[in-house]
C-alpha positions as CSV (number, residue, x, y, z in Angstrom):
1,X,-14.8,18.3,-21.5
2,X,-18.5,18.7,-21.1
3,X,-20.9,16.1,-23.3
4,X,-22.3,17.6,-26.5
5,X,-25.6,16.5,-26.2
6,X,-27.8,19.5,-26.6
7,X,-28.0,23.3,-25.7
8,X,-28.9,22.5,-22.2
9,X,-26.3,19.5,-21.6
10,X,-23.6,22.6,-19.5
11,X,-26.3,23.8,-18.0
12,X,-27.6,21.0,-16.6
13,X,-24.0,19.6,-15.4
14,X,-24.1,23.0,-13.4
15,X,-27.0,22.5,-11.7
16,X,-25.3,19.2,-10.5
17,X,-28.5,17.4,-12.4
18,X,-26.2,15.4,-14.5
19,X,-27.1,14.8,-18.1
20,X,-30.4,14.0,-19.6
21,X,-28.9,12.0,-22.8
22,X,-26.0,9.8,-23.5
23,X,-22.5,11.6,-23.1
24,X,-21.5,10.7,-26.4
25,X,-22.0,12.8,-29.9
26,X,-22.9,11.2,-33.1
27,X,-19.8,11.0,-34.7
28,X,-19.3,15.0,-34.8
29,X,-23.0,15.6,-34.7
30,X,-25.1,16.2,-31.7
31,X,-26.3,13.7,-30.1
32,X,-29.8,12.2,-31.5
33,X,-31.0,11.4,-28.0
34,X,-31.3,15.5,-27.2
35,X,-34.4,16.4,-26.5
36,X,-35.6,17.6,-29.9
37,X,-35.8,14.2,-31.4
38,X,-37.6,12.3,-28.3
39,X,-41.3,13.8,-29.1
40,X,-42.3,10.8,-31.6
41,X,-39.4,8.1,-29.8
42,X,-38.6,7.1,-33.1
43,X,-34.9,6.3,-32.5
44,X,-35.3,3.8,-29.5
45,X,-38.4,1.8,-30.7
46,X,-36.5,1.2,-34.0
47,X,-32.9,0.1,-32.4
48,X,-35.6,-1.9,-29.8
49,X,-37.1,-3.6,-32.6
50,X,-34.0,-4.1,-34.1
51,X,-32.5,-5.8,-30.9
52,X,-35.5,-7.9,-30.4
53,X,-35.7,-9.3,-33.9
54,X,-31.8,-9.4,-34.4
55,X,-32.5,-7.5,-37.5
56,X,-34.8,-6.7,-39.9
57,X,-35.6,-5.3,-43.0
58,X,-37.5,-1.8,-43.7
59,X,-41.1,-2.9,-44.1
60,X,-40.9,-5.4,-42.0
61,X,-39.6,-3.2,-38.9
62,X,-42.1,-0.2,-40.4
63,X,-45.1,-3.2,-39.8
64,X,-43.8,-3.4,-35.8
65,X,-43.6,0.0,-35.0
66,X,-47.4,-0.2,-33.3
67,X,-46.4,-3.0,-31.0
68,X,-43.3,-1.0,-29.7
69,X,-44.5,2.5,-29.9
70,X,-44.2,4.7,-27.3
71,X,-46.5,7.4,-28.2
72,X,-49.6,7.3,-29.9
73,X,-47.9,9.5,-32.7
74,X,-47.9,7.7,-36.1
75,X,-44.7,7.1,-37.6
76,X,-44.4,7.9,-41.2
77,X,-42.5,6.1,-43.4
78,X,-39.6,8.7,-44.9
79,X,-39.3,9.3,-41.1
80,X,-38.6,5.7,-40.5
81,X,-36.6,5.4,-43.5
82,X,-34.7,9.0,-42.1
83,X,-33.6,7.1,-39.1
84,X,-32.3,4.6,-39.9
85,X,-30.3,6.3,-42.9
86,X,-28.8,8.6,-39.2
87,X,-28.5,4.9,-37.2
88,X,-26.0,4.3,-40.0
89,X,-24.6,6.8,-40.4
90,X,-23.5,6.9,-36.4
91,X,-22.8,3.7,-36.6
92,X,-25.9,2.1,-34.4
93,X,-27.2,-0.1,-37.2
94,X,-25.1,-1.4,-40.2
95,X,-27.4,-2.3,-43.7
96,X,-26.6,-5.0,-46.4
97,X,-28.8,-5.7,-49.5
98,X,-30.4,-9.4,-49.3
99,X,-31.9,-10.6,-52.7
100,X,-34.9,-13.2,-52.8
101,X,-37.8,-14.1,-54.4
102,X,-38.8,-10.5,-55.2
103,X,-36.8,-7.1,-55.3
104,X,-33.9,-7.2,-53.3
105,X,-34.6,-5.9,-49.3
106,X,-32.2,-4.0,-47.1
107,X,-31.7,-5.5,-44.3
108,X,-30.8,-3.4,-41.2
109,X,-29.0,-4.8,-37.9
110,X,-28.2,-3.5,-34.4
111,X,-23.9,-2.9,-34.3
112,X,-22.5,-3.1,-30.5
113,X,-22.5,0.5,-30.4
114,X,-26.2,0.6,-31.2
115,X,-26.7,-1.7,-27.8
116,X,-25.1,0.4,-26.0
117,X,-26.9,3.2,-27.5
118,X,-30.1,1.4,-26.6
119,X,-29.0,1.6,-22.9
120,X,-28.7,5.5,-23.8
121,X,-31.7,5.6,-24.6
122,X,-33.1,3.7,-21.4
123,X,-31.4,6.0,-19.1
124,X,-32.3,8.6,-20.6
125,X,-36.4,7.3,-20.3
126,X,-35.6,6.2,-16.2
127,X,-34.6,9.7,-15.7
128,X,-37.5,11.6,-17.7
129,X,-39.7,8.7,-16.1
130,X,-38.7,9.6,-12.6
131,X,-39.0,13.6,-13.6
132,X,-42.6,13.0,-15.3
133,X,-43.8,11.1,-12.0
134,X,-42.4,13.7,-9.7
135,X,-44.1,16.3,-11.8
136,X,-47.6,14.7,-11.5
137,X,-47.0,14.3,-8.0
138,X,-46.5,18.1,-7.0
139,X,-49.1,18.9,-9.4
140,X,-51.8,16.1,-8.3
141,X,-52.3,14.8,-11.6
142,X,-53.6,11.8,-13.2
143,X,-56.7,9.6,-11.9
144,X,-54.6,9.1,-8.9
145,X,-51.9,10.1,-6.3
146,X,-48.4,8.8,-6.1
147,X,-47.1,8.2,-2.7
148,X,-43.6,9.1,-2.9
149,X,-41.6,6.3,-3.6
150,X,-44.4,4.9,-5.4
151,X,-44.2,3.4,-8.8
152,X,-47.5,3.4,-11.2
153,X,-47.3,-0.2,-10.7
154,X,-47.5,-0.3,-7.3
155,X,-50.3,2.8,-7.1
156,X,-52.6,-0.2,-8.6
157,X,-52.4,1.1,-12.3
158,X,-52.2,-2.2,-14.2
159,X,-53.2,-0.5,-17.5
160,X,-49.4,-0.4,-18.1
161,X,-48.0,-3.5,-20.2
């Protein structure tokens, strides 16, 4: 049975491409690694930050999101907070309230499922990687050339962290 990751998942098993996102639905809802939902990168930066910290609360992971972004887009907060309500609910990220000093936090961690949703995720950015550098390279964009085989690495761009 084919994936249900997105309009286009069918038609690009037809083509013999393979998929562009994870082969598993959300829990009876499409997959949140289609296409429509990678134009900020929300998703993976938060279950990133979420691995790298082993958990976090919301402001706290809201405060990171400029050290992991992947786009220069600003990240609002509702669509933070809208994220990681659909992390949940998937089962990627599992919440408990933590009381303290102040008002009590909610405090958000990274389930085994969201790992491996994680490596979804970094598939899914080798494989639009490899299609972006391939498309700069029959188009001769950028300040420079790729050789094929080439990685922007090795082309001598060490603007990349």
């Amino acid at each position: 049975m084919p994936a249900k990751c997105g309009r286009n998942a069918d038609a690009l098993q037809r083509q013999g491409e393979g998929l562009r996102c994870c082969r598993r639905p959300g829990l009876g809802r499409p997959c949140t690694c289609t296409m429509g939902n990678v134009s900020r990168f929300i998703e993976p930066v938060v279950l990133r930050i979420l691995r790298d910290k082993k958990g976090s609360y919301g402001y706290e992971i809201a405060e990171s999101l400029a050290q992991y972004a992947l786009t220069d887009a600003t990240i609002e907060g509702a669509a933070l907070y809208r994220t990681l309500r659909t992390l949940e609910a998937n089962g990627y990220v599992s919440s408990s309230w933590a009381a303290g000093d102040g008002p009590a936090r909610r405090n958000y961690s990274l389930t085994p499922l969201g790992e491996e949703h994680l490596r979804e995720w970094a598939r899914l950015f080798e494989t639009l990687g490899a299609a972006m550098i391939e498309f700069a390279r029959e188009t001769g964009a950028g300040s420079g050339e790729l050789r094929e085989g080439e990685s922007p690495a090795a082309s001598g761009d060490e603007s990349r962290g």
